[in-house]
C-alpha positions in Angstrom: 0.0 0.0 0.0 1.0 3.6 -0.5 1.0 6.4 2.4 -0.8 9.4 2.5 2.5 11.5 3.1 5.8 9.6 2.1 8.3 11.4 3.9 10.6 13.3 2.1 8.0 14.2 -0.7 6.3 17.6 -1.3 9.4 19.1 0.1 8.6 18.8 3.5 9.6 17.0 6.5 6.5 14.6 8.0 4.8 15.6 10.9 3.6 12.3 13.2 2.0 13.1 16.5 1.8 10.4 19.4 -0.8 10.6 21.7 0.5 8.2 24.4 3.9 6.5 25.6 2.9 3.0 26.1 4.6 0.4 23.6 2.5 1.6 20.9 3.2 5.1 21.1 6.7 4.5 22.0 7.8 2.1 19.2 5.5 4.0 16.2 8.2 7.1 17.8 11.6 5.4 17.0 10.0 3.8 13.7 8.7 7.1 12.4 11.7 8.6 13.4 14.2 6.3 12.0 12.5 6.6 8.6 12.7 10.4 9.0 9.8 11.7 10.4 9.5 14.6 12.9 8.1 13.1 16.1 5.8 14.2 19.4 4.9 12.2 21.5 2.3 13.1 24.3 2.0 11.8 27.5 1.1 12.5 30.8 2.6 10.0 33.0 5.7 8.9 31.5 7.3 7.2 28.7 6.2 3.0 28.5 2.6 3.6 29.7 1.0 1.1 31.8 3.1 -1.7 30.5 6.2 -0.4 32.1 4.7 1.7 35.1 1.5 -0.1 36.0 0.8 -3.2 34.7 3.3 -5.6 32.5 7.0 -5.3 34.0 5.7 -4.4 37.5 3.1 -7.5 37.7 6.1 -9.7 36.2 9.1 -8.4 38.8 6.1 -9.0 41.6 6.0 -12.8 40.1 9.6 -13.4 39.5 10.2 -13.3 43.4 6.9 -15.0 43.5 8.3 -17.7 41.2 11.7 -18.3 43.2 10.2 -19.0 46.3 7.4 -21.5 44.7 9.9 -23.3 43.2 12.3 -23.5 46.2 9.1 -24.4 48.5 7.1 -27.1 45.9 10.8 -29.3 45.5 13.5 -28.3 47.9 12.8 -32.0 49.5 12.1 -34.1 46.2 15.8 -32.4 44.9 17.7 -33.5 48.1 18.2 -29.7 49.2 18.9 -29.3 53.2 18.1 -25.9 54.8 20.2 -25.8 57.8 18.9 -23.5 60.2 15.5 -22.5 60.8 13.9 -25.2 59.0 10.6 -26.7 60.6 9.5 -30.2 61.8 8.5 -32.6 58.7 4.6 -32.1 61.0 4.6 -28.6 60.9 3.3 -26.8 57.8 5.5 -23.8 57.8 7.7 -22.3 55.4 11.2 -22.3 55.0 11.7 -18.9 53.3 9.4 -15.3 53.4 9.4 -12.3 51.9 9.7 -8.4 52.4 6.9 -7.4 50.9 8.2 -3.2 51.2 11.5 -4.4 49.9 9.6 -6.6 47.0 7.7 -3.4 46.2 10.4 -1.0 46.0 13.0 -3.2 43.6 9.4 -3.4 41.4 9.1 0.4 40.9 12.8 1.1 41.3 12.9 -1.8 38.0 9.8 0.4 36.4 11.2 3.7 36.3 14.2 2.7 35.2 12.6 0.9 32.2 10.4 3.9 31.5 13.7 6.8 31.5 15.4 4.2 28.9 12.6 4.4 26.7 12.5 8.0 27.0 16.5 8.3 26.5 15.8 5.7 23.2 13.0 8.1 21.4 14.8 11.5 22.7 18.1 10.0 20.9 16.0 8.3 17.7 14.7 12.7 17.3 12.1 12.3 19.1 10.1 15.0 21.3 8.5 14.0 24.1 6.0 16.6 25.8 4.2 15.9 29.0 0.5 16.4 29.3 -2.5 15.3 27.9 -3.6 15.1 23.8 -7.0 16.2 22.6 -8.0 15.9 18.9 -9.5 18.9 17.0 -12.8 18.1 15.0 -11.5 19.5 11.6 -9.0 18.5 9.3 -7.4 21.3 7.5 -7.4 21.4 3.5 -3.9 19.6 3.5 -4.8 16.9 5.3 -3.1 18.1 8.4 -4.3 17.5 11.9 -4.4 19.3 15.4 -3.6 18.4 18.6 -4.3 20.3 21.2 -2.0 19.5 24.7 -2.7 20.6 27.9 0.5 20.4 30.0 0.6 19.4 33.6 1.0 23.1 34.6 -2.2 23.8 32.8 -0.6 25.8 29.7 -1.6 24.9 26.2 0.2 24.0 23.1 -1.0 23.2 19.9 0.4 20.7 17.5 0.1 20.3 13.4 -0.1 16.5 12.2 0.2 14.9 8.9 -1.0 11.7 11.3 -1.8 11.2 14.2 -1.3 8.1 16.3 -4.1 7.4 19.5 -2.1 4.9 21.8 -3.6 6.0 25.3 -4.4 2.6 26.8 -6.6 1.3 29.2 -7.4 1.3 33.0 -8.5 -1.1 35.8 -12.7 -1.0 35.5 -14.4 -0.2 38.7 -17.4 -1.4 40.0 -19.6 1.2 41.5 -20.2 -1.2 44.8 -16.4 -1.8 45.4 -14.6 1.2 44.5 -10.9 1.1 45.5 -9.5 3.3 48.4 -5.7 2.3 47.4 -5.5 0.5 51.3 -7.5 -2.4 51.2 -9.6 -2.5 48.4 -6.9 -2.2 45.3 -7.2 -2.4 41.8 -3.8 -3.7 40.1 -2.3 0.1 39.8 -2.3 0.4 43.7 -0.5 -3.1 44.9 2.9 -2.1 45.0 2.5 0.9 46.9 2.1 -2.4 49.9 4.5 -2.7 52.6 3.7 -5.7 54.3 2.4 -9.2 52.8 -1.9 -8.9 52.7 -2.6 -12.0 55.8 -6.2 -12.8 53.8 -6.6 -11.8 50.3 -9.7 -11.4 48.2 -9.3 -11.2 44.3 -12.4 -10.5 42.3 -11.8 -11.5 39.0 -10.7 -14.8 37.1 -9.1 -13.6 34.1 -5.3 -13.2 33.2 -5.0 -10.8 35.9 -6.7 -11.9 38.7 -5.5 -15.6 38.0 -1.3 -13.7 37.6 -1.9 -12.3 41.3 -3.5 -14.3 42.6 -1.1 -17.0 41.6 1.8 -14.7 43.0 0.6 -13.7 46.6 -0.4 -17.6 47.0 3.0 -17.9 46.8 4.6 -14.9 48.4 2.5 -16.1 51.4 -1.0 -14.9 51.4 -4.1 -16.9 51.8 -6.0 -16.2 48.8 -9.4 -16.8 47.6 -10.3 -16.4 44.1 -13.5 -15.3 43.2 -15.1 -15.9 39.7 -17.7 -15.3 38.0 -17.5 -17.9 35.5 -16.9 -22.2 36.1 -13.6 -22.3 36.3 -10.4 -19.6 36.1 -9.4 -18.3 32.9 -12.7 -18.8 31.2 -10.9 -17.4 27.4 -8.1 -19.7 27.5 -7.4 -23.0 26.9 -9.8 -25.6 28.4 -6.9 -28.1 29.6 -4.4 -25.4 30.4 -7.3 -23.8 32.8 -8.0 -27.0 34.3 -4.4 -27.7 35.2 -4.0 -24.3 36.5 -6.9 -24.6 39.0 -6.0 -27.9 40.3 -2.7 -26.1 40.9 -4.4 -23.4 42.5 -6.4 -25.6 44.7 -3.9 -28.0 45.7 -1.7 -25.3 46.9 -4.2 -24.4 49.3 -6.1 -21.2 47.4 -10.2 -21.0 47.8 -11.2 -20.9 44.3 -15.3 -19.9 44.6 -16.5 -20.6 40.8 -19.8 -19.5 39.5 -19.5 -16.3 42.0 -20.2 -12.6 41.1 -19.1 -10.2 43.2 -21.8 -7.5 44.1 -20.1 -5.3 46.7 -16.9 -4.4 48.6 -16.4 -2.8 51.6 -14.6 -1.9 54.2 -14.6 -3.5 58.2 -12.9 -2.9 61.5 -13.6 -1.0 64.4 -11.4 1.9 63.7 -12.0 4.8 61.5 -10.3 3.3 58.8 -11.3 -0.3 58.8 -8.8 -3.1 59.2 -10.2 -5.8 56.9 -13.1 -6.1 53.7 -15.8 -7.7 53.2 -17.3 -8.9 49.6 -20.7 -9.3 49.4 -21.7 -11.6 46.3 -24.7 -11.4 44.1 -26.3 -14.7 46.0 -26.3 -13.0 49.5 -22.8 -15.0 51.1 -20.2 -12.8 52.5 -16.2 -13.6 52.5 -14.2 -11.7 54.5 -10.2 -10.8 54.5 -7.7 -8.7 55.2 -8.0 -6.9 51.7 -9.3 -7.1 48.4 -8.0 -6.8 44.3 -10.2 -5.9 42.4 -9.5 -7.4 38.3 -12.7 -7.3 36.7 -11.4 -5.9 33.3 -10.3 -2.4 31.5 -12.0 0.5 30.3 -10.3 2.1 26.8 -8.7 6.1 27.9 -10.5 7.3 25.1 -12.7 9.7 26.9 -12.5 13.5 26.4 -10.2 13.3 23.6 -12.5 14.5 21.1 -12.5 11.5 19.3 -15.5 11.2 18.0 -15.9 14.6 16.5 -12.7 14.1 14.9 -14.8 11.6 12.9 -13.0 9.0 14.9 -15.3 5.5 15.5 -15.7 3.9 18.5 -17.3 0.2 19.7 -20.1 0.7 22.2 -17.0 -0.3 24.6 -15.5 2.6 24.1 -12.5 1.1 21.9 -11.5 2.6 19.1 -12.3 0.6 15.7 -9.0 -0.1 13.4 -8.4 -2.0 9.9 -5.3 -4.0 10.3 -3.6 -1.2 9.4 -4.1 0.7 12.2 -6.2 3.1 10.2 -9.5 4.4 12.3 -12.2 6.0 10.2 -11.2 9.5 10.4 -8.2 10.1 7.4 -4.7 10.6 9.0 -5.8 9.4 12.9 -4.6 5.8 13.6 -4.7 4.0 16.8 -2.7 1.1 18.3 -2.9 -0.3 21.7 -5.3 -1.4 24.5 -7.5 1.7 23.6 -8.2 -0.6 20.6 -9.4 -3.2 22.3 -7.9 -6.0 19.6 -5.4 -8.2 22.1 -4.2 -6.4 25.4 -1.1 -7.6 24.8 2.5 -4.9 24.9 3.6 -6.9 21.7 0.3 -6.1 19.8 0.1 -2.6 20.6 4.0 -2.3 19.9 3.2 -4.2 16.1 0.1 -1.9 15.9 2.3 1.2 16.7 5.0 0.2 14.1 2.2 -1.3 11.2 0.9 2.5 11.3 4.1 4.4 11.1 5.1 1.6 8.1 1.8 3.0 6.4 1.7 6.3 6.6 5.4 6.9 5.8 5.3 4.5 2.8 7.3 1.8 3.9 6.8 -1.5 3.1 3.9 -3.4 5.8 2.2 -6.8 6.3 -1.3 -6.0 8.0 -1.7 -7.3 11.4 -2.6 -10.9 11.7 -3.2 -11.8 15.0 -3.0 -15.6 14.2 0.6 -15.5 14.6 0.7 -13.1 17.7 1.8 -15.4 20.9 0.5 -14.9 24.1 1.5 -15.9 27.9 0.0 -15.9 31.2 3.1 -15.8 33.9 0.8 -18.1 36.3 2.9 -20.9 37.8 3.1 -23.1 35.7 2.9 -20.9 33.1 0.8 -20.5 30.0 1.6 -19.9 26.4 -0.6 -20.1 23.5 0.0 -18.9 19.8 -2.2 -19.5 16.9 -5.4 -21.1 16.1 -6.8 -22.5 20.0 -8.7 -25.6 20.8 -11.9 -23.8 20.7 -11.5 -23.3 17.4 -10.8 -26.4 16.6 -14.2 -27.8 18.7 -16.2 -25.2 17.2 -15.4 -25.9 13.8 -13.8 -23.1 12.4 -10.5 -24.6 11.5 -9.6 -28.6 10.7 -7.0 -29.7 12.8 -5.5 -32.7 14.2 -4.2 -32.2 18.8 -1.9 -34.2 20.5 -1.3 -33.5 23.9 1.9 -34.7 26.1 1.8 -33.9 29.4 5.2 -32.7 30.7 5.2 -36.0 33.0 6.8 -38.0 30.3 9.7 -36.1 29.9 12.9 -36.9 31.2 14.2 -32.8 32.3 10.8 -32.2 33.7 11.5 -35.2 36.0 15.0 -34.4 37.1 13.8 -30.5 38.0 10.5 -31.9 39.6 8.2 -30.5 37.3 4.6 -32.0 37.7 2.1 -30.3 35.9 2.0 -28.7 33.0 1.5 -30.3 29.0 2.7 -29.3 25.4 0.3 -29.2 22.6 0.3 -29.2 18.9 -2.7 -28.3 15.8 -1.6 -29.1 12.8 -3.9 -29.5 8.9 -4.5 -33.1 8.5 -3.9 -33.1 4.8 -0.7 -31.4 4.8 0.9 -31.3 8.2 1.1 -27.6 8.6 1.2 -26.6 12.4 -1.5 -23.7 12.8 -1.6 -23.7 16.8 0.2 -25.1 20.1 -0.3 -24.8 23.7 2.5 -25.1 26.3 1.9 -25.1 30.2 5.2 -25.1 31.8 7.5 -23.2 33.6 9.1 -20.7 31.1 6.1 -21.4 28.6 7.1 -18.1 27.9 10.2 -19.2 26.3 9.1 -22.9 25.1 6.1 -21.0 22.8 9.4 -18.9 20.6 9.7 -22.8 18.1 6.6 -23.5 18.1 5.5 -19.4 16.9 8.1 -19.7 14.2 6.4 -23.0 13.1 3.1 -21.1 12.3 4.6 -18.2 11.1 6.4 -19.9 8.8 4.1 -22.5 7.6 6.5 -25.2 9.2 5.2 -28.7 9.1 5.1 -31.3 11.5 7.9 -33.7 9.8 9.8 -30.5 9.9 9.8 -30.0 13.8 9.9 -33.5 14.4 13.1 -34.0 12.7 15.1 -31.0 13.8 17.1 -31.7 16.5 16.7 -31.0 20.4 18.6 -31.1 23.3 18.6 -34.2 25.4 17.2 -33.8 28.1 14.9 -30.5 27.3 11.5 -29.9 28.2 11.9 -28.4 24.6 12.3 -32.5 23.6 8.8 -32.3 24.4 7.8 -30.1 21.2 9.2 -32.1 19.4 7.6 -35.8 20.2 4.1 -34.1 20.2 5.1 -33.4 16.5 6.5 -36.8 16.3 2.9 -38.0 17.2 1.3 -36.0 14.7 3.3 -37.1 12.2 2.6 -41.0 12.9 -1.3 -40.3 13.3 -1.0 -38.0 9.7 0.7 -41.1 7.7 -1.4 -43.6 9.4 -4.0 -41.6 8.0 -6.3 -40.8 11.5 -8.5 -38.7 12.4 
């Protein structure tokens, strides 16, 4: 496709302005500026968004001390390790290591910042300009095409931008329900946790999904009783049947109070002083659980309010999401949009593609639209859980042909030796030609194991082709590699 404004045509420089730092914003910056555009970006609370400041790399720091002390805990024994002071009678259900919460905290937003001022240094080097405040659209686009931006900065002063495009990547925040509304002491949202100094004794999280299941997962195992409270049958209710019922059994044999088929209808706050030293959640069927505080993860809302969006000619779902080709175009010509505002995979690696897929566009450059059957996803539960490609639901609902074999991680020899339990590997592949469309890996460092398995679809790799390319012995990657041996005896013998 051509772009509306190749840069360096018409004798002028191109003008891109970014509303929004998160990875969209961020990487559609060092794109358009490495292809010679001249770059704003806008944003109010820093460079990386809620990715870097909020939500991805603070959620993952929280689980990686999370995930050290689950391991050491679930096989210290079984490996033959001795703990030689402290440790407590083989009768008494203690733990042999604890955490400083504070401490936890303060490495997580010591590690965020950080993140965020190298992003910042990487667009400010690429050309960029970054200006803090808030972006509003105008409604009309001038004769040339040109947009305007108005920004309001954080001292209350006004600038206002002219845009060849315009790039919305403002991102999402934590939904509220207007019976539980978060105080930022005991009732949280996902924002608020790591402003905690000491480990919650009794915790309540309301909410199923990736992010209730990721902390909920991760203060199990930093030490917090935890009950899980979901709407829906089980945990994860979008994700893969077999991968959700292994991470609940998990869940439940480490000692968490999973409460399925249970809506939460009200939160509040208990205690006999002023500001109440516990929570109470009140579900729609009239029980009450009590704790010591409460998460609430019930989902985003797009920040696409008061941006003048709409009369910008800019349209949005009934969610408030802004509609995009795969292209990143919205309706109005020269606005496009990448990101959780969009509402197509809350994933930092989507929005990033989204960010760059736009820039690649509008500049002229060469771009493949988004195609979110390649995109790989993971959920940093322990085990873990990676997916990538057409799911099992597709495959049961008929909307893709597909031959599964599953091969649970007890079978292989590394998983054994490192006292791995739980977790499987699973392959799609085309019955006629062997093409793998789809896998599934539960595991610790799913995250990692997914990488062959998302070249295979990407690439149109076969299952003969995986089968046969060497692995390391032992390697719970080994185990990618005899699902696809499976496939391949089940495609020549013909089966279904």
């Amino acid at each position: 496709m051509t772009a509306a404004h190749p840069c360096g045509t018409m004798g002028h420089v191109t003008r891109i302005v970014i509303i929004g730092g998160g990875p969209g914003g961020y990487e559609a910056a060092l794109v358009a500026a490495q292809l010679g555009a001249e770059v704003t970006v806008v944003d109010a609370d820093g460079l990386g968004g809620a990715s870097v400041l909020t939500d991805c790399v603070p959620s993952k720091t929280l689980i990686a001390t999370a995930e050290v002390m689950t391991t050491f805990d679930s096989s210290y024994e079984e490996l033959g390790i001795i703990v030689a002071d402290d440790t407590p009678p083989i009768e008494q259900a203690a733990r042999v290591v604890g955490v400083d919460l504070g401490k936890v905290n303060r490495r997580v937003k010591r590690l965020a910042l950080a993140q965020s001022h190298d992003i910042t240094a990487s667009v400010t080097r690429a050309g960029g300009r970054v200006l803090r405040g808030r972006g509003r659209l105008e409604p009309a686009q001038a004769p040339d095409g040109s947009r305007r931006v108005v920004v309001r900065a954080v001292d209350g002063s006004e600038e206002t931008l002219v845009a060849d495009a315009v790039l919305v990547a403002t991102g999402a925040h934590p939904r509220e329900l207007p019976g539980a509304l978060p105080d930022g002491e005991r009732i949280l949202n996902w924002t608020q946790v790591y402003d905690l100094e000491e480990l919650p004794e009794e915790l309540i999280v309301v909410g199923s999904g990736v992010t209730g299941a990721e902390f909920a997962g991760a203060y199990q195992a930093l030490g917090s009783k935890v009950t899980l409270v979901s709407s829906r049958e089980r945990v994860l209710p979008g994700e893969d049947p077999d991968a959700a019922a292994v991470l609940e059994d998990v869940f439940r044999r480490r000692g968490m109070n999973v409460m399925g088929r249970s809506r939460a209808a009200a939160v509040k706050r208990t205690g006999t002083d002023s500001k109440g030293d516990g929570v109470e959640v009140t579900l729609s069927d009239g029980r009450v659980i009590t704790g010591s505080h409460c998460l609430m993860a019930v989902g985003a809302v797009p920040n696409t309010a008061d941006m003048g969006l709409t009369e910008a000619g800019v349209a949005l779902k009934d969610s408030g999401h802004i509609r995009t080709d795969r292209v990143s175009r919205t309706s109005a010509p020269g606005v496009y949009a990448a990101g959780d505002c969009t509402g197509v995979f809350a994933l930092a690696s989507v929005a990033a593609m989204q960010g760059r897929i736009a820039m690649y566009h509008f500049l002229g450059d060469s771009v493949a639209p988004l195609n979110l059957k390649t995109v790989s996803a993971n959920i940093f539960t322990d085990p873990e859980i990676a997916t990538v490609g057409y799911s099992q639901a597709d495959v049961d609902s008929g909307r893709i042909e597909a031959r599964v074999v599953k091969l649970p991680l007890l079978r292989n020899p590394r998983a054994k030796m490192q006292g791995i339990r739980d977790g499987f590997v699973k392959l799609f592949s085309r019955p006629g030609t062997g093409i793998v469309v789809g896998g599934v890996v539960v595991a610790p460092r799913a995250s990692e194991l997914i990488h062959p398995i998302s070249v295979a679809v990407d690439n149109n790799l076969t299952v003969e082709q995986i089968a046969n390319t060497f692995t390391v012995y032992p390697s719970l990657s080994g185990s990618i590699a005899e699902v696809a041996r499976q496939l391949q005896t089940r495609r020549a013998l013909g089966e279904a």
